[in-house]
N, C-alpha and C positions, 0 to 999 in steps of 0.2 A: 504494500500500500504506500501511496504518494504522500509525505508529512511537506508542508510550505518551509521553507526559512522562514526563523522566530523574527528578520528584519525585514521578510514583503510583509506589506499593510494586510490587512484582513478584510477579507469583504465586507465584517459588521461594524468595522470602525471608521467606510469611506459612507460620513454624514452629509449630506448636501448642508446642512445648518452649520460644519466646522469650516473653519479653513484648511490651506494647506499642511499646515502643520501639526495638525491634530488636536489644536486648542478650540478649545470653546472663544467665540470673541465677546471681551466685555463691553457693554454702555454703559457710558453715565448721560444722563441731562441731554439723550440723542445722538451724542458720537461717542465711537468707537472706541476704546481707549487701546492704544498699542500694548506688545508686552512687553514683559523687561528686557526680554534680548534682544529687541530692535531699539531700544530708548539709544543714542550715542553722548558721552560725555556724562559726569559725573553731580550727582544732586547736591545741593548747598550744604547739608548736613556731611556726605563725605566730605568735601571741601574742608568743611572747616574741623571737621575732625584730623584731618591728613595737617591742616595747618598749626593747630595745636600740639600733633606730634612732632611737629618737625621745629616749631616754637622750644619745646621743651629740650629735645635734643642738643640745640643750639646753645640754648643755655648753659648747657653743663659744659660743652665744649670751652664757651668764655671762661666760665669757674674755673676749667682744668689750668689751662691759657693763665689766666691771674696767677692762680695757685704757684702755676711754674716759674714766672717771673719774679716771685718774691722771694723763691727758691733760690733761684740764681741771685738775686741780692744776698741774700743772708750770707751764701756762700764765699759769695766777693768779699763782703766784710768779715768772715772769718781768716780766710786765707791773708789775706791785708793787717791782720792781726798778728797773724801767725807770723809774718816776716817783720815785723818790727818789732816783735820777742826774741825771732832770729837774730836782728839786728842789734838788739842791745846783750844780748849775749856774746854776738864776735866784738862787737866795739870793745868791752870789758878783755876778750882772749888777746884780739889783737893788739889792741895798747900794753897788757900784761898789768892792768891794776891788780892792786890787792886793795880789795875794800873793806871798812871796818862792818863788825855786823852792825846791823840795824835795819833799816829802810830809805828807800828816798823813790822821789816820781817826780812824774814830767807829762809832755806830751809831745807826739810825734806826728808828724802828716809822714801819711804814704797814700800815693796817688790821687791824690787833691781831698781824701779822707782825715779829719783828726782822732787819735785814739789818743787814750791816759793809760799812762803804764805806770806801774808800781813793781820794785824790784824787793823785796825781801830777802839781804844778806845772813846766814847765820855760820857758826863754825862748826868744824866737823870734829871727830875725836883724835884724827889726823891735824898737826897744828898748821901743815902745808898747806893746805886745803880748804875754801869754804865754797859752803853752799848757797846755790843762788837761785831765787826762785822770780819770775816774771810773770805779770798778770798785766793783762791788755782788757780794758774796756774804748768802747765807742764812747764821746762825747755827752751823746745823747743818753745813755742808761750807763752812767761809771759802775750801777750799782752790778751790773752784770758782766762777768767777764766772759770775754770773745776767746781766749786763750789765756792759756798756762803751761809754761816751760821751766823746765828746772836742768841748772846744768851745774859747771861746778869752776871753780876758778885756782887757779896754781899758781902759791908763790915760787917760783924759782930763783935760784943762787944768785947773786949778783957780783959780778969779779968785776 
């Protein structure tokens, strides 16, 4: 016996009242109303849903954007810290002072930056030897330091 393919139409589903496509057609108020697969382009509700996602997205991008850029400052001013701790550590090597303990500070520009340094001299149980410790703040927050180094400073013989 002869079975149709399940995609020819059937004879009880070619309606004269359907269309081509096998849809019933809707009216309203007299006309026809098409259906959604023929509608082209997208209704205001997508629209502005599509633009609120793409709003939000956007945002976070900036945030990220900011985020990074103050990242890289920080870092700038860390590193910039960091070599003027360097710095007063070789000054101290390369002249060959011997400093008494105690304390003393200053300030330094590196790279059109101001920072305050503060050095804390003390001795060691070796009498050759003291220890010296540097702390670098920014201008702007002394109360926080940007860096801390400690090194050590050597009297040697003197002929």
């Amino acid at each position: 016996m002869f079975s149709p393919s399940p995609l020819a139409p059937r004879p009880s589903t070619l309606d004269p009242s359907r269309n081509n496509l096998g849809l019933c057609p809707l009216v309203v108020r007299g006309r026809p109303l098409r259906s959604r697969s023929l509608q082209k382009g997208f209704t205001l509700l997508e629209s502005l849903v599509a633009l609120a996602i793409l709003a939000i997205a956007l945002s976070a991008v900036v945030r990220a954007t900011g985020a990074a850029t103050n990242h890289v400052d920080a870092m700038r001013q860390r590193v910039l810290a960091d070599w003027v701790a360097q710095n007063r550590l070789a000054l101290h090597s390369g002249l060959g002072d011997w400093l008494p303990p105690g304390s003393q500070q200053g300030i330094a520009v590196q790279a059109g930056l101001k920072f305050i340094w503060q050095e804390k001299i003390s001795a060691t149980p070796n009498p050759a030897f003291r220890h010296i410790e540097v702390s670098v703040a920014s201008v702007e927050a002394p109360e926080h330091a940007l860096r801390h180094l400690n090194g050590y400073l050597v009297e040697y013989p003197r002929r």
